[in-house]
One Martini backbone bead per residue (centre of mass of N, CA, C, O) as a GRO file, in nm:
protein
  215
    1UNK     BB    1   0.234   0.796   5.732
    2UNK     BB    2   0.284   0.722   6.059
    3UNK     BB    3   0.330   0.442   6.244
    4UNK     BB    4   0.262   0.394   6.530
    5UNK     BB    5   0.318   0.324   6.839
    6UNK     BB    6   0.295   0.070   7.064
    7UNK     BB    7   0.178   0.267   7.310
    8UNK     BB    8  -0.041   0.399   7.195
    9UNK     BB    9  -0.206   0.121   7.089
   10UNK     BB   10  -0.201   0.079   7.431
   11UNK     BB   11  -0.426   0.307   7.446
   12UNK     BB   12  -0.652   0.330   7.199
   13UNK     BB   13  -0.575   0.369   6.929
   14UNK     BB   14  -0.532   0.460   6.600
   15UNK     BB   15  -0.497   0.364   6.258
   16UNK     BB   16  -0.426   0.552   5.967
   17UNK     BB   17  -0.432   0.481   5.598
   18UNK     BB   18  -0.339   0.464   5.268
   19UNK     BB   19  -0.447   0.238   5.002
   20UNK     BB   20  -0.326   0.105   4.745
   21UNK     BB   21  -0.475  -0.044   4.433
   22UNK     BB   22  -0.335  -0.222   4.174
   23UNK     BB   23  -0.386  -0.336   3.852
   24UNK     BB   24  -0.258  -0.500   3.616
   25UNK     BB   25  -0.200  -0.418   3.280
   26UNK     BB   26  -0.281  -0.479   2.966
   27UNK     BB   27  -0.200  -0.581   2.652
   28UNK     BB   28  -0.174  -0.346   2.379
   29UNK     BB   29  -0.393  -0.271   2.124
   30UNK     BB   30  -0.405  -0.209   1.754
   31UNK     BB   31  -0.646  -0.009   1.670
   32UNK     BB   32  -0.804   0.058   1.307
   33UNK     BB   33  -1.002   0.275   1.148
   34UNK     BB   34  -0.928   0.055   0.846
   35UNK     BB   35  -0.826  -0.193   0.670
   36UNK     BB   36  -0.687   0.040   0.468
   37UNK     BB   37  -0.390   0.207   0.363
   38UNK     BB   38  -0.427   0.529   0.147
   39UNK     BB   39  -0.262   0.704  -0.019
   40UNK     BB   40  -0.310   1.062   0.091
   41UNK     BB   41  -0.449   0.988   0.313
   42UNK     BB   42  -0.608   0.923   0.657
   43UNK     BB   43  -0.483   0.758   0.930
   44UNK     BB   44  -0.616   0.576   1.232
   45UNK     BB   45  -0.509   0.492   1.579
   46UNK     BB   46  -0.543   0.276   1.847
   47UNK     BB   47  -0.548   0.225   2.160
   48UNK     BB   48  -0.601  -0.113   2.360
   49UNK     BB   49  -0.669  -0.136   2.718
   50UNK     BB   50  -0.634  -0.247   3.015
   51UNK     BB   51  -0.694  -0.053   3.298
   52UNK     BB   52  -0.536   0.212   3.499
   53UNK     BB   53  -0.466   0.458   3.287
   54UNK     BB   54  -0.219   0.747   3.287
   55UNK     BB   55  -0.023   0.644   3.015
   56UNK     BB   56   0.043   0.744   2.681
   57UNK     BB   57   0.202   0.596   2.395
   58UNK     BB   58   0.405   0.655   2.119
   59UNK     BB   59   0.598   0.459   1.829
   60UNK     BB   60   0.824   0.531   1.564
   61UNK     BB   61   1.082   0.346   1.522
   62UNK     BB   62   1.123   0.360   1.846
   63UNK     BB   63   1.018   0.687   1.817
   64UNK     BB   64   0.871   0.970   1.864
   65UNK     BB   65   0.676   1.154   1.755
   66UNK     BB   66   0.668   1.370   1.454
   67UNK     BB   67   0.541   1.603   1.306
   68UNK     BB   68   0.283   1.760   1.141
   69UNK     BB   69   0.148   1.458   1.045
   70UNK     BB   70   0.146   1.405   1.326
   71UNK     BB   71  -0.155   1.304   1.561
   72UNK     BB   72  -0.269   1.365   1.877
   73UNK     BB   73  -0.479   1.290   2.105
   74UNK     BB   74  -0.521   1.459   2.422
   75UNK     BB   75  -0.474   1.134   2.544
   76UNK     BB   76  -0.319   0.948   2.320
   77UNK     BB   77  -0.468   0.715   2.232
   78UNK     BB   78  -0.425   0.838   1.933
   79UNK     BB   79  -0.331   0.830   1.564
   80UNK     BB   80  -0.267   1.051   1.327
   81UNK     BB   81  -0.213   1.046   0.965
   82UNK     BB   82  -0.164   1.264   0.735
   83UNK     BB   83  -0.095   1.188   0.371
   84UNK     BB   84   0.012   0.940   0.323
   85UNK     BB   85   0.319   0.748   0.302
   86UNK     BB   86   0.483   0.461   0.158
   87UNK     BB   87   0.776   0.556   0.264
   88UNK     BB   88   0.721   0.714   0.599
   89UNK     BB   89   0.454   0.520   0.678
   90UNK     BB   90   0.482   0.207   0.772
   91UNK     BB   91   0.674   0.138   0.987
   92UNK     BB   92   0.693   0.059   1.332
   93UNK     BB   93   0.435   0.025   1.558
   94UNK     BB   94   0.394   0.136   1.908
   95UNK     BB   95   0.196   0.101   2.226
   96UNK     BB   96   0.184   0.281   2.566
   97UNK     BB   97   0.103   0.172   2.893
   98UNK     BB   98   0.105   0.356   3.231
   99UNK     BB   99   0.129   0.394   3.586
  100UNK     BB  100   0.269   0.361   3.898
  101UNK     BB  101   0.362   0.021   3.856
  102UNK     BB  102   0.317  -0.008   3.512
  103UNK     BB  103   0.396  -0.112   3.217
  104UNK     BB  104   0.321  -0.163   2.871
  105UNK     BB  105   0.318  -0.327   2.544
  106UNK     BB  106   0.295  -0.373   2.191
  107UNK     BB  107   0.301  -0.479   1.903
  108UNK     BB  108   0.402  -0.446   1.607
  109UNK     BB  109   0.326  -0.224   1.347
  110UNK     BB  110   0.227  -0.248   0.991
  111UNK     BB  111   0.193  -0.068   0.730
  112UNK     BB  112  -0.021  -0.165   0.426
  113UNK     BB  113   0.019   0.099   0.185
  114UNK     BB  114  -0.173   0.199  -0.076
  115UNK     BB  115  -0.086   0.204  -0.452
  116UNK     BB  116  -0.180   0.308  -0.722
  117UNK     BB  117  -0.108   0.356  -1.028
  118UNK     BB  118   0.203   0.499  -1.152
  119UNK     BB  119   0.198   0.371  -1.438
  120UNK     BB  120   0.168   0.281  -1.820
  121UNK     BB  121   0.357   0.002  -1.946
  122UNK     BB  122   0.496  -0.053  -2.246
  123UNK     BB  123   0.717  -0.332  -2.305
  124UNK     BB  124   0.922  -0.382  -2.564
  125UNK     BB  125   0.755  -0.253  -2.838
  126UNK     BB  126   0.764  -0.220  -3.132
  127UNK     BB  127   0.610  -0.077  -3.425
  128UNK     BB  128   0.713  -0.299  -3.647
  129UNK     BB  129   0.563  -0.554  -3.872
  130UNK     BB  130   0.559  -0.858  -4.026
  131UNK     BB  131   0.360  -1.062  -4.188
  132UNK     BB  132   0.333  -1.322  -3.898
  133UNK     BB  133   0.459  -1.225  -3.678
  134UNK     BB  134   0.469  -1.231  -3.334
  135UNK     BB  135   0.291  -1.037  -3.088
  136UNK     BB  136   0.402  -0.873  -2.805
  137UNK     BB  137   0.256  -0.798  -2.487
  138UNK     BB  138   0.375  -0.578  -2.204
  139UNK     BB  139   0.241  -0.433  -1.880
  140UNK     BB  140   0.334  -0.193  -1.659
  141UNK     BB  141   0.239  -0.114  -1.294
  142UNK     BB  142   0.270   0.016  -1.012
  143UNK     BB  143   0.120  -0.161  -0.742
  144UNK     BB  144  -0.102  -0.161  -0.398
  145UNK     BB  145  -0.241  -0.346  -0.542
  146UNK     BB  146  -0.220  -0.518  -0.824
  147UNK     BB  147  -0.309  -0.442  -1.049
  148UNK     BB  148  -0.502  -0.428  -1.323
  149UNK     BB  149  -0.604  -0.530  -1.649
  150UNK     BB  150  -0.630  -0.375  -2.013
  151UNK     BB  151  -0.698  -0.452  -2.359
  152UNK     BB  152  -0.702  -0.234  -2.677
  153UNK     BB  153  -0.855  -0.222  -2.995
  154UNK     BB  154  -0.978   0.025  -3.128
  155UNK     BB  155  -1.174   0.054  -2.858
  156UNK     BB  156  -1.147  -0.271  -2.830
  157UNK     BB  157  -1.154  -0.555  -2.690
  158UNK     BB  158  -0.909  -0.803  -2.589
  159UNK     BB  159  -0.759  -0.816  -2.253
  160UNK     BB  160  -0.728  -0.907  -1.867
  161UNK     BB  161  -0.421  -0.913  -1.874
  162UNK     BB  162  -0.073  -0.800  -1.915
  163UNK     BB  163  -0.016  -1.040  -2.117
  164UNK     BB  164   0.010  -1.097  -2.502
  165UNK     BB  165  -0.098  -1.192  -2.842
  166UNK     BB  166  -0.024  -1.144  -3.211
  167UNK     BB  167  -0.064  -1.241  -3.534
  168UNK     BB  168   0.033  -1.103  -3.762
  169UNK     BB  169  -0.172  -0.847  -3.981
  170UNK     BB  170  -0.318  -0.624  -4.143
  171UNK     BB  171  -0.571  -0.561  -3.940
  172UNK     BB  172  -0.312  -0.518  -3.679
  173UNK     BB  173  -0.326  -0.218  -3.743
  174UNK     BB  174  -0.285  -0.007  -3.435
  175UNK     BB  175  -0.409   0.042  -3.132
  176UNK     BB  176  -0.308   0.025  -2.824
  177UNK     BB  177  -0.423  -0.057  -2.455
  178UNK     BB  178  -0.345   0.018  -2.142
  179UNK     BB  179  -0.528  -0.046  -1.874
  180UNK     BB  180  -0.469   0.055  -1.531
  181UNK     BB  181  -0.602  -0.068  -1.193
  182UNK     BB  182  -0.711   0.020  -0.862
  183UNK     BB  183  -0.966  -0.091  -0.622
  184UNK     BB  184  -0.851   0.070  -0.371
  185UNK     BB  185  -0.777   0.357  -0.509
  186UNK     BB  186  -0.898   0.405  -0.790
  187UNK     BB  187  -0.694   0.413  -0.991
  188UNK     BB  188  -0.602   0.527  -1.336
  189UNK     BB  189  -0.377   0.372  -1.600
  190UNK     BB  190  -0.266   0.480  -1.947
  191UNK     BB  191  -0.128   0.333  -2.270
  192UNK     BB  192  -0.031   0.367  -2.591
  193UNK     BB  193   0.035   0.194  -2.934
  194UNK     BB  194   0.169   0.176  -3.255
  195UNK     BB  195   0.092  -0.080  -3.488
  196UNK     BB  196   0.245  -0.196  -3.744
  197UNK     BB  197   0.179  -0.338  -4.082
  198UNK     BB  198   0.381  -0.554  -4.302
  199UNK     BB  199   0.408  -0.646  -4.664
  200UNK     BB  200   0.567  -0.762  -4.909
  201UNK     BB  201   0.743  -0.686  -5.164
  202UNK     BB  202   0.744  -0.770  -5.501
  203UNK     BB  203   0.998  -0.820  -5.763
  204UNK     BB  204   0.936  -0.859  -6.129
  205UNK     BB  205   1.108  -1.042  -6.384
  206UNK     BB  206   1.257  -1.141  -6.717
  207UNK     BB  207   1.459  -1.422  -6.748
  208UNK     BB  208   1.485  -1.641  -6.980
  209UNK     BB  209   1.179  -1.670  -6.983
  210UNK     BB  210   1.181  -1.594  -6.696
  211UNK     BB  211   1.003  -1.554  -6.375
  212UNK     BB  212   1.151  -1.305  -6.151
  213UNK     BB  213   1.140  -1.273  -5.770
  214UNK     BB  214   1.222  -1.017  -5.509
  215UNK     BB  215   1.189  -0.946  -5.173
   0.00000   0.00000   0.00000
């Protein structure tokens, strides 16, 4: 609208026009679903700022969503990722919000999404030991966050450690099992391994009338 001119105005005309008043926009933070991000859920993120937004934006790795499993609510406030996967959404995540003269961004996010175990392994460990030998066991799981272990030997409790240690006896022949489990993620993982113990046989004869052993 244009302003009149002072002839007009010493007329005694009015002059109307609309005044646009915005407050500046505060600077948005991503607030997550849940506390922990794990591996194969869907996990939903929100921007949340004040002030007069007309346009909500989100950044992963600096770029627009894109993908199946990437999904936005109508107003783009929420971002869900559907089946979430620890290498491909890890971010960081960044959401802009903008009206007609301001726009700011949040801090980037990074998901630590939980994971594992992916499974449990006996590391580097005979099968078979003889009678006095240190036997050691030690379990690996790859998990986010790290495994918890359990020990069983024929079925009964050893050890809540990683590694452990039997010094070899006949009576430690048989089964050891190592359970790993992350009570983030609900998953668990064993494997098994079979201990031989063995006592050494000797040979004995007689020669000149001594009693000679060979082991």
């Amino acid at each position: 609208m244009e302003r009149p001119s002072e002839a007009s105005q010493s007329r005694g005309s009015t002059w109307k026009g609309l005044l646009i008043i915005t407050a500046p926009l505060s600077k948005p933070a991503i607030l997550i679903s849940n506390k922990t991000a794990v591996e194969t859920k869907d996990f939903s993120m929100t921007c949340k700022a004040k002030g007069q937004i007309n346009t909500y934006q989100w950044f992963i790795n600096g770029l627009a969503p894109a993908g199946s499993r990437i999904q936005l609510s109508p107003d783009k406030r929420t971002l869900t990722i559907r089946n979430l996967t620890r290498w491909e959404n890890k971010g960081p995540y960044v959401c802009g919000i903008q009206n007609l003269f301001y726009s700011s961004r949040s801090d980037p996010f990074t998901l630590n999404v939980a994971y594992g175990p992916d499974g449990a392994t006996i590391i580097q460990t005979p099968d078979v030991y003889p009678i006095g030998i240190r036997v050691n066991f030690s379990c690996s799981a790859p998990s986010n966050p790290h495994s918890q272990f359990t020990w069983f030997y024929n079925g009964r409790f050893l050890s809540n450690a990683s590694a452990m240690f039997v010094t070899a006896t006949l009576r430690h022949t048989g089964n050891y099992t190592c359970i790993a489990s992350n009570s983030v993620t609900g998953l668990v993982r064993n494997q098994t391994k079979i201990i031989t113990i063995y006592a050494s046989v000797s040979s004995c004869g007689k020669m000149n009338n001594l009693l000679l052993c060979i082991q």
